[in-house]
N, C-alpha and C positions, 0 to 999 in steps of 0.2 A: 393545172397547177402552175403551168409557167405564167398566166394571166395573174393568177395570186399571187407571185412571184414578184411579178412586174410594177402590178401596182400596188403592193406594199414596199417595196420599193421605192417607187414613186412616194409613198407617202412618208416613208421617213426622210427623205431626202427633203423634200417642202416643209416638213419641221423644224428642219437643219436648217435652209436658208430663211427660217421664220418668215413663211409664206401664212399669208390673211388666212383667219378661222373661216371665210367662205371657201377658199379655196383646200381648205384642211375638210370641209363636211364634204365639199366635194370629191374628192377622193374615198372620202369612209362610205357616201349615200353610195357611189358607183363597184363599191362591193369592195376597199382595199380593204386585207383581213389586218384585225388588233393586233391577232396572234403572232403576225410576222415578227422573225428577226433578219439581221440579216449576215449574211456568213462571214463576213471578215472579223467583224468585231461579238455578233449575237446579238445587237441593241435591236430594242421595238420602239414602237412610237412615243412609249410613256417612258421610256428610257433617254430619249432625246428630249423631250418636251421639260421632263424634269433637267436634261443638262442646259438645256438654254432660259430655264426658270421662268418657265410662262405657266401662273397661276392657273388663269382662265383654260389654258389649253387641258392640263392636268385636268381639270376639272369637269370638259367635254370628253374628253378618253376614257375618263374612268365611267362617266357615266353612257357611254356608247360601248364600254364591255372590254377594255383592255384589261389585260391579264397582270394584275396586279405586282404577282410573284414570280415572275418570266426571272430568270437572271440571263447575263451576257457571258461571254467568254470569260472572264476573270471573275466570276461567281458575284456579277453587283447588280443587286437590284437595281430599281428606278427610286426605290426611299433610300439605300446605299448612295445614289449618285447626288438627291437631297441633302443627306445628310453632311456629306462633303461639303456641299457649298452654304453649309451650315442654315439651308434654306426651312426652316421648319414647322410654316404653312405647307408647304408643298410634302416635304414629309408625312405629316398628319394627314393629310389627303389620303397621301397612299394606304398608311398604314389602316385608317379607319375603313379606306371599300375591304383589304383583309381581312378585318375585324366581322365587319359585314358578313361577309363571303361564307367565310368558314362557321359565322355564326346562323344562318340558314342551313350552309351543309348540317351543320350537327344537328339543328332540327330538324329537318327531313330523315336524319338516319335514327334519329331517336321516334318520329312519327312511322316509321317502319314494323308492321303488325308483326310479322312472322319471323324475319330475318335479323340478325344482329346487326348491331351498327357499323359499316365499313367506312376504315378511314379515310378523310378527306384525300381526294385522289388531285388537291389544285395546287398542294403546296408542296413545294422541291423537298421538301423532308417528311412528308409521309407518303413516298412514293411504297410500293408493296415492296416489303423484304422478306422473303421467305428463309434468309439465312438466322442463324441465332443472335444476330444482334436487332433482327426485327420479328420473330417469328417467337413466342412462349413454347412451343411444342416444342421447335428447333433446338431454342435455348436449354429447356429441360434434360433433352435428350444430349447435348453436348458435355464435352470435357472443359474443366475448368481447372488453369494451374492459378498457385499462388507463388509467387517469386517475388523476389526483392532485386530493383535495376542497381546499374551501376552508384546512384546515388545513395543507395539505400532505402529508397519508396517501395512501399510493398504495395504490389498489386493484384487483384484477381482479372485474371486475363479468358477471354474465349475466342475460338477461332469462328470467323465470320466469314465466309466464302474462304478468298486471298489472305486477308488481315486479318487480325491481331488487332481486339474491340477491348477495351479495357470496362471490366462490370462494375470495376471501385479503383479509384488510384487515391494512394498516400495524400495529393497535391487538396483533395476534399477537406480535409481534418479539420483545417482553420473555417469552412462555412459551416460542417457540421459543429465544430464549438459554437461557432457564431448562433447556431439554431438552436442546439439545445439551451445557451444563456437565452435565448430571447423566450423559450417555450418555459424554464422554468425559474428564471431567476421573478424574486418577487412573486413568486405565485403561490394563495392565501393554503395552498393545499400543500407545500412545497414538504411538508415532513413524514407525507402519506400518500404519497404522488402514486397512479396509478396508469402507467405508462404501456404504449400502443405501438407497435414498431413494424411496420411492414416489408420487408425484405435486408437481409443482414448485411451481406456482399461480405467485407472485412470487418465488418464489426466498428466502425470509427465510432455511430453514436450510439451505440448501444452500451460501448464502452465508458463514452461520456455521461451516460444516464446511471451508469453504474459507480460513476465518481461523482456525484454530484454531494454535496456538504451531508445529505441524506438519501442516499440510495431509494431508491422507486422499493416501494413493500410488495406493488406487483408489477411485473413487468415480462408482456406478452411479446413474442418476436412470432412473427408469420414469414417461415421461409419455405422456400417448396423445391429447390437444387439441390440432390444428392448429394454433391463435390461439396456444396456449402454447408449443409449437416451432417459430412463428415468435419470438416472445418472447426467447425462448434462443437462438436464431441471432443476432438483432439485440443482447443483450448479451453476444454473444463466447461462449456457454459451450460448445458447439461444438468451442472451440479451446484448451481450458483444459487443463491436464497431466493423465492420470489419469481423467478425467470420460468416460466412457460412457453414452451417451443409447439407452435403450431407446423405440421412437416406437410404441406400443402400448398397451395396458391391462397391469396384471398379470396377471390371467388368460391373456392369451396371451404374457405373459411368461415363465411358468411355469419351464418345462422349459429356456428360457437360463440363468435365475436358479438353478436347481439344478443346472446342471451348472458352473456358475461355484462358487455356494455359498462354504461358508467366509467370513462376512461379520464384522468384530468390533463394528460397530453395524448396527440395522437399523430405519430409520423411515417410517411410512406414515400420509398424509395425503389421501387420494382425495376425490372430489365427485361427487356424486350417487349415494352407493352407502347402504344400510344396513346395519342394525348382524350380518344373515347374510353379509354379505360380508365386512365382518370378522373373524367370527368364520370364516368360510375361509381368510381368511390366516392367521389365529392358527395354522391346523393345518400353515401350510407354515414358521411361523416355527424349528418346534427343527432341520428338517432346511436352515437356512438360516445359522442361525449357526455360529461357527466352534467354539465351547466354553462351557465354564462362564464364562470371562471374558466372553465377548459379551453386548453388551444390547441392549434392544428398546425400543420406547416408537410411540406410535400417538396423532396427535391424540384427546383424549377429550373432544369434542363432542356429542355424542350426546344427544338431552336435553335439553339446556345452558337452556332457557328458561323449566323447571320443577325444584325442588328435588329432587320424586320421581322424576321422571324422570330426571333425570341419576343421582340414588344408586345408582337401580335400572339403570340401563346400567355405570355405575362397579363395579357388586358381579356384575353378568353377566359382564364383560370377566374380573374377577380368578377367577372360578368355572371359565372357559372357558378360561385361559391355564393354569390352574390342571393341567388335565386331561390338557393336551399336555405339564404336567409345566415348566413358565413358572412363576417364583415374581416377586409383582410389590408392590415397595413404591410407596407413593406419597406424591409432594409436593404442597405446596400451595402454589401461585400466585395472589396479587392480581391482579385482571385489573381491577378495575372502577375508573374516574374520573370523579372528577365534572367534570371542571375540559374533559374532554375529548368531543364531539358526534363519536363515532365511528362510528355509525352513518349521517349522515344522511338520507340518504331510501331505504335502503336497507333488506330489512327485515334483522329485529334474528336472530341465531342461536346470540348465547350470551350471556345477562344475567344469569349471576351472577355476584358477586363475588369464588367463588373456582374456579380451576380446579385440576381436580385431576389431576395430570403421573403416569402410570403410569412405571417403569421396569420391564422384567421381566429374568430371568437365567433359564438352564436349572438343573435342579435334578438333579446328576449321584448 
């Protein structure tokens, strides 16, 4: 280990002093590992390569197997350290061997006979969480309070190990408007809407689909959290015209949901699942909607903490809807303010400033 040490080492340092690409293969041919970081700062090789913005170098790392998603001390990628220096060749580099990466992983786990598909074990944000902010069992079997913080956000809270994971906070509401105008405004069905809603949490758009110029005639919620369908009982939605409460997971939703089918929007927002779970709904969504008119949209979360990370879940999502034959434009939503302490002691699960609102259609 200390040889690996040494001369990873060695090789970040000769990328620093922008030492010749001969003498950069000579170090990688004589076994210096990609993987390296190195302890003061955490930087590997593609970490420096992108800070001294050499194209070509980028472009032997990644393809000699540097670890795309490595972050440093201060959580920045090597497309993090691109992005900085607004370099956006070298970005795209990166983000596309992730793109790659994680797009093999999931084929392999979906060419998996026997076993279900385990989540990508390369990316900093689906490492295994066995607590309720990563674990469906976990999360079921947990408590959930609803509280209002000091600013008056109401939120549904779970405890996750240590912290305090927020399952919905108030701060959503504006992208949830944002979705539901994009999913219904102008849509030729809009007086007979028959709407699809996969997990409640606080109810933001269910509520919004419930004020829309003409209220949804049917409109399906799939929730599966005890805490949460008491929630819904105690605000009446139970007794609402139209509203169908399916009190399970999707998965064992399945087979109600497709013998109902025929849906003209359809939205899912679940907790504690990863990004293979959704990409198995994505496979049930074209036999779910009702036509070419119907759309779709799917919290796009995923990420959300890292610029890389997100891009590269945001361009897996369009690749994978893509496939089922889902054509998906997308908006851009301001999510960030300053003026506003939305998080409080909660931890944080989507810090950038823009989110970006998939819609998809069937492509006939």
């Amino acid at each position: 280990m200390d040889h690996l040490t040494d001369i990873g080492e060695q090789l970040v340092s000769a990328i620093l002093q922008n030492q010749s690409a001969e003498e950069i293969n000579r170090l990688i041919d004589e076994g210096a590992p990609l993987w390296y970081q190195n302890e003061p700062e955490g930087i590997s090789a593609l970490h420096v390569a992108a800070y001294i913005q050499n194209e070509d170098l980028v472009k032997i790392l990644i393809e000699k197997g540097a670890v795309w998603n490595a972050v440093d001390h201060l959580k920045n990628t090597a497309g993090d350290i691109a992005l900085s220096f607004n370099n956006e060749k070298i970005y795209t580099l990166i983000r596309d061997a992730g793109i790659r990466s994680e797009m093999l992983l999931s084929l392999l786990a979906s060419r998996a006979s026997s076993e279900p598909p385990e989540p990508s074990d390369t990316m900093i944000i689906s490492n295994k969480d066995d607590t309720a902010a990563g674990s469906t069992k976990a999360f079921l079997e947990s408590k959930l309070k609803f509280v209002k913080d000091s600013q008056g956000q109401e939120i549904c809270i779970v405890k996750a190990g240590e912290d305090e994971v927020g399952v919905m906070m108030g701060w959503e509401k504006d992208i949830m408007r944002q979705t539901v105008k994009s999913l219904c405004d102008d849509h030729q069905n809009a007086s007979n809407l028959k709407v699809l809603n996969i997990g409640f949490g606080l109810g933001i758009i269910d509520t919004l689909f419930q004020q829309l110029p003409v209220a949804p005639t049917t409109h399906y919620i799939v929730e599966p959290h005890p805490d949460v369908l008491q929630h819904m009982k105690d605000l009446g939605w139970y007794d609402k015209p139209g509203v169908k409460i399916f009190e399970m997971t999707w998965q064992n939703a399945v087979e109600q949901l497709m013998t109902v089918g025929g849906f003209d929007v359809i939205y899912t927002d679940t907790f504690a699942e990863d990004y293979n779970d959704l990409r198995q709904f994505f496979e049930l969504v074209p036999d779910l909607l009702a036509g070419p008119e119907s759309r779709f949209s799917f919290f796009n979360g995923l990420g959300a903490t890292n610029a890389l990370f997100y891009d590269v879940y945001t361009h897996l999502a369009e690749l994978h809807l893509s496939e089922v034959g889902v054509n998906v434009r997308w908006q851009d939503v301001q999510v960030y303010n300053d003026d506003m302490e939305r998080w409080g002691k909660t931890r944080e699960y989507f810090t950038l400033p823009i989110y970006r609102l998939p819609v998809g259609q069937m492509v006939y």
